[in-house]
Z-matrix of the N, CA and C atoms (Angstrom, degrees):
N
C 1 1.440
C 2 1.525 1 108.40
N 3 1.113 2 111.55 1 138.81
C 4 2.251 3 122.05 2 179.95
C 5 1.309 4 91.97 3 -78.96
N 6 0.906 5 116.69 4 122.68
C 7 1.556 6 131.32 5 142.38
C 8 1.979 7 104.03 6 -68.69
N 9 1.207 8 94.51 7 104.71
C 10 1.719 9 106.81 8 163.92
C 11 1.664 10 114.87 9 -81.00
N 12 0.953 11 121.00 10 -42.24
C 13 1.765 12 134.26 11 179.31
C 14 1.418 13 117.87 12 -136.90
N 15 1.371 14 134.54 13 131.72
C 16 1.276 15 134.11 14 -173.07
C 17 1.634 16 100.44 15 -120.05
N 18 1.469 17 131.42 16 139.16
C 19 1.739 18 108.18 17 150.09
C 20 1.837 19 82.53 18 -161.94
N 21 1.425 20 87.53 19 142.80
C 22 1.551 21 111.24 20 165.31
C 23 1.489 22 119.81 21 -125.51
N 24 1.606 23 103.35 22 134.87
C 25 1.410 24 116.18 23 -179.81
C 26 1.121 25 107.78 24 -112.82
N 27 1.483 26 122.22 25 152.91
C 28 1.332 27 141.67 26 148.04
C 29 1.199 28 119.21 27 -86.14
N 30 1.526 29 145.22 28 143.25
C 31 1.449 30 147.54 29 -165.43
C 32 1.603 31 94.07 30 -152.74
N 33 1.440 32 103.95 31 117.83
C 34 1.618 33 99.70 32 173.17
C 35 1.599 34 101.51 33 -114.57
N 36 1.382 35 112.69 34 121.22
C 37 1.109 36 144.97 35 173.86
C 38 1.051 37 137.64 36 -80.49
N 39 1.811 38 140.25 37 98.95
C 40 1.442 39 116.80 38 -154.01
C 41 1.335 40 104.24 39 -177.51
N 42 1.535 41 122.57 40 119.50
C 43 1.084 42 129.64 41 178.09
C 44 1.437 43 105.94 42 -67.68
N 45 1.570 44 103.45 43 147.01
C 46 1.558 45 103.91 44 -170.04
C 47 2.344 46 110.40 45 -61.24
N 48 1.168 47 106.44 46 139.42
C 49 0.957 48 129.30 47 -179.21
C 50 1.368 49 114.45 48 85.35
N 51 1.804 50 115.43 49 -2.60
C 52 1.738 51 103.98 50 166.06
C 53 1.314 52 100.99 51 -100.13
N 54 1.415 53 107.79 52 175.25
C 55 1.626 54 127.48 53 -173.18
C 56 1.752 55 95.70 54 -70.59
N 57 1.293 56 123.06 55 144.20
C 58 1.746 57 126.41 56 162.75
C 59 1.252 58 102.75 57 -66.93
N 60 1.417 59 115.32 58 149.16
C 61 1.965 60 132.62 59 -171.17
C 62 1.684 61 84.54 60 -123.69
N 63 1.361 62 95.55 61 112.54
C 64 1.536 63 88.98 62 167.38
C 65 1.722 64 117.85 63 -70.15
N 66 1.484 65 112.30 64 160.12
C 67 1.238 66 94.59 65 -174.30
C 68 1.759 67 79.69 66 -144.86
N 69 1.440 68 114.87 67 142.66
C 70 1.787 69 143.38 68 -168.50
C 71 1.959 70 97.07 69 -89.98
N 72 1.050 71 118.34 70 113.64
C 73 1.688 72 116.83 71 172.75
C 74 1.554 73 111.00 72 -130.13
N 75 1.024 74 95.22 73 127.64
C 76 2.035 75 114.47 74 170.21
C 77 1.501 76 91.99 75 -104.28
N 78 1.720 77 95.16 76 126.79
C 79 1.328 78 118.95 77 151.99
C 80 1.636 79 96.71 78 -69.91
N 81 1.459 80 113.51 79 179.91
C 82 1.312 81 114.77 80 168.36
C 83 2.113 82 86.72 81 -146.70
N 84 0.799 83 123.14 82 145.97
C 85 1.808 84 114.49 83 161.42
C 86 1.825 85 97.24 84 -148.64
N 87 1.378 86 90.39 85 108.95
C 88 1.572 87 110.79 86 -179.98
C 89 1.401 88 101.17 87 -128.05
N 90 1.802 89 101.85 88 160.39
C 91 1.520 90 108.17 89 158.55
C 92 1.530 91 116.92 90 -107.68
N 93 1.113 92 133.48 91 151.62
C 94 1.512 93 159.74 92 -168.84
C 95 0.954 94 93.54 93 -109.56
N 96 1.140 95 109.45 94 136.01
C 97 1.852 96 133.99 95 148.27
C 98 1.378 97 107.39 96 -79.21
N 99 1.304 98 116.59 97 137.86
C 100 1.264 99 120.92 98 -175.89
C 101 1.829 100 115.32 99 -96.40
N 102 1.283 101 100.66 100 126.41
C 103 1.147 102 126.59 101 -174.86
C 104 1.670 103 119.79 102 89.60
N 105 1.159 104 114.49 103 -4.93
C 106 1.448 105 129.78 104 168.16
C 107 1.595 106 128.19 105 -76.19
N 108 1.397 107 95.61 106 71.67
C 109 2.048 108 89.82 107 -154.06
C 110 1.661 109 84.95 108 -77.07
N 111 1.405 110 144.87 109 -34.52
C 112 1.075 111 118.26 110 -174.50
C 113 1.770 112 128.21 111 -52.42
N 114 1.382 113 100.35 112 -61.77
C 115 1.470 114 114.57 113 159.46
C 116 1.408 115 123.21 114 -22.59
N 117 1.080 116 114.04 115 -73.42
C 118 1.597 117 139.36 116 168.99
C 119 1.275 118 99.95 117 -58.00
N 120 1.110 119 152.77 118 -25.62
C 121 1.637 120 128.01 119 157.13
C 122 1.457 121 98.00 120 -90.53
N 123 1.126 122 143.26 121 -61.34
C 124 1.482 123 127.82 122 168.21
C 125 1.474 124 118.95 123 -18.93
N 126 1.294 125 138.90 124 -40.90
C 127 1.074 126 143.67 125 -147.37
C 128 1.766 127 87.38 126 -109.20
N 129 1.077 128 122.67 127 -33.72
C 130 1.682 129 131.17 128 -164.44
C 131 1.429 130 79.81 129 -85.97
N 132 1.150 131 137.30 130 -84.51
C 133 1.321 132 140.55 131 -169.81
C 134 1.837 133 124.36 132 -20.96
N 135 1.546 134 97.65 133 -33.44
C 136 1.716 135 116.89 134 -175.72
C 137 1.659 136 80.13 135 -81.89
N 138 1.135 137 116.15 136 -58.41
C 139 1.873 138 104.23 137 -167.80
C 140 1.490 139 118.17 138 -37.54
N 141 1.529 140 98.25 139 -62.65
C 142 1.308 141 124.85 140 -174.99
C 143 1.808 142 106.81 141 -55.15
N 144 1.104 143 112.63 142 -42.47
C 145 1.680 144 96.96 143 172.20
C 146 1.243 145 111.76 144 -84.44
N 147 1.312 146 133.14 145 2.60
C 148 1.479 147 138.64 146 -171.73
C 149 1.631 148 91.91 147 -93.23
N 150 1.025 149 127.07 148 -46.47
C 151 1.623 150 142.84 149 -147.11
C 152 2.073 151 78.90 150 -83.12
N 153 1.542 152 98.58 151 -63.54
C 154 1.670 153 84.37 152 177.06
C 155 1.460 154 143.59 153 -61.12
N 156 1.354 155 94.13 154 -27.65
C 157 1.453 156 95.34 155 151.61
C 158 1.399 157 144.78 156 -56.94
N 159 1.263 158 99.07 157 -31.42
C 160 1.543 159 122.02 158 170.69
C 161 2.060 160 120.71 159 -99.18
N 162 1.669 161 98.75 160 22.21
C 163 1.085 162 118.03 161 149.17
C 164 1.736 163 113.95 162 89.29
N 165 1.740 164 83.61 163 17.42
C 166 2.213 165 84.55 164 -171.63
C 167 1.675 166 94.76 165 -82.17
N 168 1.260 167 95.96 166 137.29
C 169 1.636 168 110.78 167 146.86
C 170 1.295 169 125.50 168 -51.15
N 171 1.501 170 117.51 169 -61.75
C 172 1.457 171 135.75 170 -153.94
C 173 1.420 172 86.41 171 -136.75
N 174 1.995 173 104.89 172 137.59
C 175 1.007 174 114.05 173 155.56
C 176 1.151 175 118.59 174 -136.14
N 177 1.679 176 125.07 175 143.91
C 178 1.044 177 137.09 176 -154.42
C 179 1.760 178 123.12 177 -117.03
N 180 1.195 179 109.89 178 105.65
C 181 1.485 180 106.74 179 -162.57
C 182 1.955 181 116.79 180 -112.31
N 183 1.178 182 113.51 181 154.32
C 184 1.102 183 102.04 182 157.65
C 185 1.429 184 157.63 183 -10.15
N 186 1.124 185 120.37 184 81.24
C 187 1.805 186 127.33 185 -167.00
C 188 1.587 187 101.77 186 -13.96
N 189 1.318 188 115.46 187 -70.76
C 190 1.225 189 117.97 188 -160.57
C 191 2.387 190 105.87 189 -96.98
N 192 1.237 191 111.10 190 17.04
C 193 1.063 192 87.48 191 178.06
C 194 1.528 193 142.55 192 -94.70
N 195 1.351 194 102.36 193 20.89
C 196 1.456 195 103.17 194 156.46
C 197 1.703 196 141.36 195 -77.66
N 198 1.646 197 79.25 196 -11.41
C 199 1.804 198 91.50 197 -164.05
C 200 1.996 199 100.08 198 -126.53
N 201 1.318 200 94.07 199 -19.38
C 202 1.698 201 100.64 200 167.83
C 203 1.542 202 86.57 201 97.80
N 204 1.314 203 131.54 202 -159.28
C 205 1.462 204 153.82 203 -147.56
C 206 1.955 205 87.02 204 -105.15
N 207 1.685 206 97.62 205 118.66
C 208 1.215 207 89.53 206 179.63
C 209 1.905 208 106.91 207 -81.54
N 210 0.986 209 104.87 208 3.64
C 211 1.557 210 101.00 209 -160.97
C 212 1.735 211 109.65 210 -95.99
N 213 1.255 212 100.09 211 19.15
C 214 1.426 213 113.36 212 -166.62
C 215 1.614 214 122.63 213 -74.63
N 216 1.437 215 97.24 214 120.84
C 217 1.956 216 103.08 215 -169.03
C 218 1.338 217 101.83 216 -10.78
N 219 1.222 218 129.88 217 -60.36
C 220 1.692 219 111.94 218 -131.28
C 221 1.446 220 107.91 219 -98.31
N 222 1.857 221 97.71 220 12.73
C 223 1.874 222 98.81 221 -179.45
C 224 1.579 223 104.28 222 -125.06
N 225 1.032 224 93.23 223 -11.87
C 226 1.865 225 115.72 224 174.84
C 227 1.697 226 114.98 225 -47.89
N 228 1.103 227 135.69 226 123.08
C 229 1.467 228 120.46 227 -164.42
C 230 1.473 229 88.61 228 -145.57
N 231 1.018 230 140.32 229 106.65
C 232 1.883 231 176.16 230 20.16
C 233 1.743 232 93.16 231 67.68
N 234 1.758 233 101.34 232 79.09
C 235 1.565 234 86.40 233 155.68
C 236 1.429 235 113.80 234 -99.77
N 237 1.803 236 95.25 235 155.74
C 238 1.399 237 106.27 236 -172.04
C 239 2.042 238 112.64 237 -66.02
N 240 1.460 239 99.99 238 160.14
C 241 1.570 240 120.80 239 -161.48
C 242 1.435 241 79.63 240 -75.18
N 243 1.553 242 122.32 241 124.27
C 244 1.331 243 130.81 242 151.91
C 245 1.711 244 120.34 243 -60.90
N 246 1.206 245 131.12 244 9.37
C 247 1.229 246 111.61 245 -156.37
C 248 2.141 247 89.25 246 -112.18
């Protein structure tokens, strides 16, 4: 799989008076096909072990990328103005 963009963060985490636990995070910023939830977790899934390999804890993906853009023409339903 191409890595198009890479970035790793550190986040130190810590209720006041304990020590911060660092914690490793992959953004992920992909596009989804819409309506293809298999694909789109297949494709999330290659990230997500890529991201672990390269030592992330937490990975962080796209609001909508399991299901693609819910707002998409052909599911979109425009009812007409009653007045």
């Amino acid at each position: 799989m191409k890595t198009i963009r890479s970035a790793a963060f550190l986040l130190a985490i810590g209720a006041a008076g304990t020590p911060a636990t660092p914690l490793r995070i992959a953004v992920v910023q992909m596009t989804s096909a819409d309506h293809d939830i298999d694909a789109n977790l297949t494709r999330a899934t290659g990230f997500a072990e890529q991201a672990a390999a390269r030592g992330a804890q937490f990975v962080l993906f796209p609001e909508f990328m399991a299901t693609g853009s819910y707002l998409s023409f052909d599911t979109l339903t425009l009812e007409k103005d009653p007045r």
